[in-house]
N, C-alpha and C positions, 0 to 999 in steps of 0.2 A: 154398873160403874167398873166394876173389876174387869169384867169383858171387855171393854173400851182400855184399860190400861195396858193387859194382856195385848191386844190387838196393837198398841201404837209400842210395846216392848217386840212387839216383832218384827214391825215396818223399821221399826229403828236398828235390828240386828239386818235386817235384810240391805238395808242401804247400804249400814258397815261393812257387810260382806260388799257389797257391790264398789262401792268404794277403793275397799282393800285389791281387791283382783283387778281393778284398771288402773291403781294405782303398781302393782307388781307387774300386771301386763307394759307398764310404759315404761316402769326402770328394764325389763326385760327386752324390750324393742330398744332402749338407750344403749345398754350393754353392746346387743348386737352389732347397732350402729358404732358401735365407738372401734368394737371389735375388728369390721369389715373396712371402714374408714382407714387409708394407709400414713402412717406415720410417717413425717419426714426424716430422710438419713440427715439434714443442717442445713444450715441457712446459707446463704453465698450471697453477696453483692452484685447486683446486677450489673456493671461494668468492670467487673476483677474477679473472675473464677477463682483465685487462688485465695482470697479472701473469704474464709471458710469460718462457721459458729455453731454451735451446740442448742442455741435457740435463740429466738428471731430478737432483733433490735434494728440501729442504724449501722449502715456503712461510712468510712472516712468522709466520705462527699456526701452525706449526710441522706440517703437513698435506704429505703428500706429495703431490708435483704429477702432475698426470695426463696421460700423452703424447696427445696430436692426430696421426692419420693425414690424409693425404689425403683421404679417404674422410670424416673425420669433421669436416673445416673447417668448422665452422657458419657460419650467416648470422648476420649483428650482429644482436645481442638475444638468441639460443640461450645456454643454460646448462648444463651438466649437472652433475648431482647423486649421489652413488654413493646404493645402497640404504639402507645404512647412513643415511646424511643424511637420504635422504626418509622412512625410519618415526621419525628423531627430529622431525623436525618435524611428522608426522601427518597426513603430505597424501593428501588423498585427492579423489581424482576423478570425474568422473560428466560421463555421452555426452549429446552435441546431439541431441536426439530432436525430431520432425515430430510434432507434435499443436493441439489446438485449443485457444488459448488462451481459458482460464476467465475473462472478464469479470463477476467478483465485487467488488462495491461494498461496502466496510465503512465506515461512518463513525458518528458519534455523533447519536442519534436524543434531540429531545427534546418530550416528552410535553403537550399543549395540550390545551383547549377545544376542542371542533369549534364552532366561529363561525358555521359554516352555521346552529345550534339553537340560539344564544344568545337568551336572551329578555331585551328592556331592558325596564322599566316608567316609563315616560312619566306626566304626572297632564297632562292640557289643561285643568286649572283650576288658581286658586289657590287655597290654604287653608293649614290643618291638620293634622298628625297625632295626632288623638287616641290612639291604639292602634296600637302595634307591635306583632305577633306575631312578630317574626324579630327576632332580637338581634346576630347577630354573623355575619360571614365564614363561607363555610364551611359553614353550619345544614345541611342537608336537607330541601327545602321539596317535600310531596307534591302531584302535580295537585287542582286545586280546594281548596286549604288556605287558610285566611284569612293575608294578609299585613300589611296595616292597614286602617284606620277613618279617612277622611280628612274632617274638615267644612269645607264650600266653599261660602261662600255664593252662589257663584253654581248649585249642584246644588241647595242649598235653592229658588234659583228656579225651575231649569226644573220641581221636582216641583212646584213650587204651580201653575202651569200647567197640569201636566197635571190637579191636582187640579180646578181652575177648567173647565176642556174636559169631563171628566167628568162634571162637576155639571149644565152647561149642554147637554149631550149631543151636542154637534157634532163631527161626525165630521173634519172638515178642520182642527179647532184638535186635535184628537185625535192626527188625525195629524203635523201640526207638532210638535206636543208630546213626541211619539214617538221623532220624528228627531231633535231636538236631544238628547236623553237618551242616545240611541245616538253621535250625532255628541261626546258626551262623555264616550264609553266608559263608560255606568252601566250595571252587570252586567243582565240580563235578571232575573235572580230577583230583584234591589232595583226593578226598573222594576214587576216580577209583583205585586208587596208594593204599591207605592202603588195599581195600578189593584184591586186587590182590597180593600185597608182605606180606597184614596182618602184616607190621611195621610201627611205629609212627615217624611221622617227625617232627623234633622238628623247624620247618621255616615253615608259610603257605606263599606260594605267593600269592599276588592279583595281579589282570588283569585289564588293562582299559576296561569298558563297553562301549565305543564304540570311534571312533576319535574324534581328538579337539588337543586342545592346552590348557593346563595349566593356569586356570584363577585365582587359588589362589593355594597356595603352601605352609603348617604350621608346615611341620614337619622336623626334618634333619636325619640322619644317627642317631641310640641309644636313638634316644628319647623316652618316656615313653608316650604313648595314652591310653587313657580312652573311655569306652561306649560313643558314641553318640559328639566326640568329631570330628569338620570339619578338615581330615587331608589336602584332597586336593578335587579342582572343575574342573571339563571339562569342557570345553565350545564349543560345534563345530559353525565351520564357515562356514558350504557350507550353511544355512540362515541365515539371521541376522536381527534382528530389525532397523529400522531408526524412533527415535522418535523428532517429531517437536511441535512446541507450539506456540499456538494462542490466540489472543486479542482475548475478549470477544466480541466482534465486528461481527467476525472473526467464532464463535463457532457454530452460528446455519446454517451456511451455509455448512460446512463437516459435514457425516453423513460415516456408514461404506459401503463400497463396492465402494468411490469415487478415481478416478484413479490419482496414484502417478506417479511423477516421481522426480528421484532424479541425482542432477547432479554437480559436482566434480572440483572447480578450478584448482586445478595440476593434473585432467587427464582431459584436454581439448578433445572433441570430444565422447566422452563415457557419457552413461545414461542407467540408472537401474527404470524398470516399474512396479509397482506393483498397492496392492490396499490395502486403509484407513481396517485396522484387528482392529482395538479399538480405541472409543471415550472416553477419560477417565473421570468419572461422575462427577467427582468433579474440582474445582478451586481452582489452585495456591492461596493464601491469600497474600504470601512476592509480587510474581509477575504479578496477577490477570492474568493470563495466563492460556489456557487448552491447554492437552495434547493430541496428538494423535499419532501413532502409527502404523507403516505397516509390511509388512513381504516382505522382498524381497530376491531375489537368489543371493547365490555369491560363486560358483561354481570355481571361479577363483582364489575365495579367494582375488580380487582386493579392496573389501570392509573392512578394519578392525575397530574392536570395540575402539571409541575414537574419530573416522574423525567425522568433519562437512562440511556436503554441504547444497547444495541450495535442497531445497525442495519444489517442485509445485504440489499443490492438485487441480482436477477440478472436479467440483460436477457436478457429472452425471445429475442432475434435469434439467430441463428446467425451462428459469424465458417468462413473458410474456414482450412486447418491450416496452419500456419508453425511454424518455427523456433523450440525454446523451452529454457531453460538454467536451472539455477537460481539461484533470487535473490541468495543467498549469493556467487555465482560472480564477477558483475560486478562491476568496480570502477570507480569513479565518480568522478573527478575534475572540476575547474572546467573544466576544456577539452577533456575526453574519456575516453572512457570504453571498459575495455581486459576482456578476460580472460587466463587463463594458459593457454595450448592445451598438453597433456601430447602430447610427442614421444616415440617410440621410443627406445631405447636411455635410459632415465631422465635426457634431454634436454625443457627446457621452452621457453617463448617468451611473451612477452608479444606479444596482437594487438589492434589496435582493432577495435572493433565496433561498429554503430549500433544503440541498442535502440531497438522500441519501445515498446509495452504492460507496463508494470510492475506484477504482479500482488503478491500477499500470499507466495509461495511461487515464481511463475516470472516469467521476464521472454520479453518477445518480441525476438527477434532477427530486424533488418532484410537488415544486410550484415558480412561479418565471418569467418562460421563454414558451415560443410556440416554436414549430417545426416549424424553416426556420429563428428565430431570428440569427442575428449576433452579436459575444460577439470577444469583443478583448482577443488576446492569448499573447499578448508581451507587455510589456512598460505597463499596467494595470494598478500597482501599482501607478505610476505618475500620471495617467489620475485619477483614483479613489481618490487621496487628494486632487484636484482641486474641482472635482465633490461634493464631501463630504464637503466643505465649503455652497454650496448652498442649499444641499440638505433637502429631505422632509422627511428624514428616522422617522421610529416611534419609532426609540431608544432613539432618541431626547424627545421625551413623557415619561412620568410616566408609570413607569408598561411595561417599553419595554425590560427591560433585561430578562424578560419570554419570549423563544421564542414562545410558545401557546399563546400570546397574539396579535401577531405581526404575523400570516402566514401570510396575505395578501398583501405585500409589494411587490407588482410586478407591470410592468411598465404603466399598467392601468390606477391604483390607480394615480401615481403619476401625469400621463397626463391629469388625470377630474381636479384636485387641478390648484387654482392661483395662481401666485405667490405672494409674499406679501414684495418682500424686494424692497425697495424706491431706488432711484438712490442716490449713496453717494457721495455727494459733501464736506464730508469734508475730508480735508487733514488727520489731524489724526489720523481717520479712517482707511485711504487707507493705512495708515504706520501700523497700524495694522494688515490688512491684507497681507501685503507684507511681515511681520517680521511672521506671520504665514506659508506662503507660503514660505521662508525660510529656513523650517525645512525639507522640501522636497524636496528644490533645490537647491543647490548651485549657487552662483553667474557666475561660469564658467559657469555652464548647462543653466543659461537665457542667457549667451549671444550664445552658441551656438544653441539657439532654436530663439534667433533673425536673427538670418544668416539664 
């Protein structure tokens, strides 16, 4: 019996001990854990950085605040956002990619005469119009068509002349007679008609020089024309000009021989190719605008002088690969111009950036960003007035509204920098920043970004 007591007075020290040392083993593994585990530097509001606490509770909009480790001290201008927040707001992002920026020229193209083919009709005498054949703007006038019937007394003379040289058969008043008839532009077939009937007509016709359509029109039936006086203008339309005009921006990158295409909202499916005929040397002053100018076929006649279309120039050059973001992405202000660089841990940052080349779809990027960063493409604008309350911009400084003072504002710079704003424990304060923040959010939008 005593053996038996002995023996279960042992088992029962041996548990105690067993007991005791898993029991010191697990406060000693707690310890450690608690040790190794990083304290938070305070609590912060998830939509108000400067809204800073000692230990965790609610925010004003009633959000619970999110603890800051050592580890995760942002630089001034860093935000972060929980998940939840980023799919309500719909932000979505897209990488700095290294490629060749598309130097594509859209502007509004509009539709002329080609001038090189215009035909003026001149009379170097005075007279007459007995007979109009073209009535109005516009007509359709075929090469070799009668256009009027002019009577000029002074045409009545030179054919009596010639009639008189004929009669008499001298070759030198012949030829005089010849030349003035010519020198006053009388068609060859009315000069054909006197030396052959050797009678005077008292009507010259003139003929259109070549097809078109009637671009100006200044005479009517009886009117009375003078030397050098514009009766009427051809204009053909199997070419025609398309002139467009570009930003100064815009001007050194078309040069001539760069491939046009022009293209037509009510003839949907239809485009006319040509290429840049004249860079014109000077600038618009009312519209700081240059001109340029193609030649294109229009055989169809589907093209008329007046239309505007879309006009795409693409500069034959090659450019070398840069930096390129999308257009969407940049934001553009009077003194500078930033995107949202997406950080890890669904942490963001507003950074400056210099563009250059601003395309229809990408921009080029000078200084700013690396190849492989991620820049938000949606909802930016929200995230960048948060950001821009903490931030470390050097607009903020003297001397930042030159942008040559200020290239280097890229994400670096801002990352070497401490932060320097104190935890704000006063209420007042925080009413300050709230009535700022505000102005970019509606009271409905905090509470749907608390949800």
């Amino acid at each position: 019996m005593k053996r038996l007591q002995v023996m279960a007075i042992l088992l029962a020290g041996l548990l105690a001990g067993f007991l005791l040392s898993r029991l010191l083993s697990d406060d000693a593994d707690m310890a450690s854990r608690t040790e190794s585990e990083p304290k938070p530097l305070y609590w912060v509001a998830p939509m108000d950085p400067n809204y800073r606490r000692d230990a965790p509770g609610k925010s004003p909009m009633g959000m619970d605040l999110i603890p800051v480790y050592a580890d995760e001290d942002d630089t001034p201008g860093t935000i972060r956002i929980s998940p939840a927040v980023i799919n309500n707001l719909g932000v979505r992002t897209a990488e700095v990619s290294r490629g060749v920026f598309e130097t594509q020229v859209r502007t509004v193209g509009h539709v002329s005469f080609d001038e090189n083919q215009l035909v003026h009709i001149h009379p170097r005498v005075e007279g007459w119009i007995e007979t109009l054949n073209v009535k109005a703007e516009g007509d359709p006038v075929t090469e070799g068509a009668p256009l009027f019937a002019l009577y000029s007394p002074t045409l009545v003379n030179a054919q009596e002349e010639l009639v008189l040289a004929l009669n008499r058969d001298n070759p030198g008043l012949i030829r005089a007679a010849l030349e003035r008839l010519a020198a006053l532009e009388v068609p060859e077939d009315a000069i054909d008609a006197v030396r052959r009937t050797r009678r005077v007509n008292q009507t010259i016709t003139i003929h259109a020089p070549r097809s078109g359509v009637l671009r100006t029109l200044a005479v009517r039936e009886g009117m009375y024309v003078s030397p050098g006086m514009n009766v009427m203008t051809i204009g053909p339309l199997d070419h025609v000009w398309v002139v467009g005009e570009l930003y100064e921006r815009q001007a050194a990158e078309v040069l001539d021989g760069d491939d046009v295409r022009l293209t037509l909202d009510y003839l949907p499916g239809r485009e006319w190719q040509g290429t840049v005929d004249y860079v014109y040397p000077s600038l618009n002053e009312e519209t700081r605008t240059v001109r340029v100018r193609a030649q294109l076929n229009n055989d169809d006649r589907a093209l008329k002088p007046g239309m505007f279309g879309t006009l795409t120039i693409r500069p034959a050059r090659a450019t070398a690969p840069t930096l390129l973001i999308p257009r969407e992405a940049l934001i553009r202000t009077g003194e500078q111009n930033r995107v949202v660089l997406a950080l890890d841990g669904g942490r963001f940052k507003s950074v400056a950036v210099t563009p250059g080349r601003i395309g229809r779809e990408t921009v080029e990027i000078l200084a700013g960003l690396d190849a492989g960063d991620r820049i938000v493409s949606s909802a930016q604008f929200l995230i960048d007035s948060e950001s821009s309350k903490t931030s470390d911009f050097v607009r903020m400084s003297p001397g930042a509204d030159d942008p040559a003072a200020a290239p280097d504002m890229d994400r670096t710079s801002h990352e070497n920098m401490e932060t320097t704003t104190e935890p704000t424990m006063d209420h007042s304060a925080h009413e300050s920043a709230d009535s700022a923040a505000d102005q970019s959010m509606d009271h409905s939008t905090h509470q749907s970004l608390d949800r």
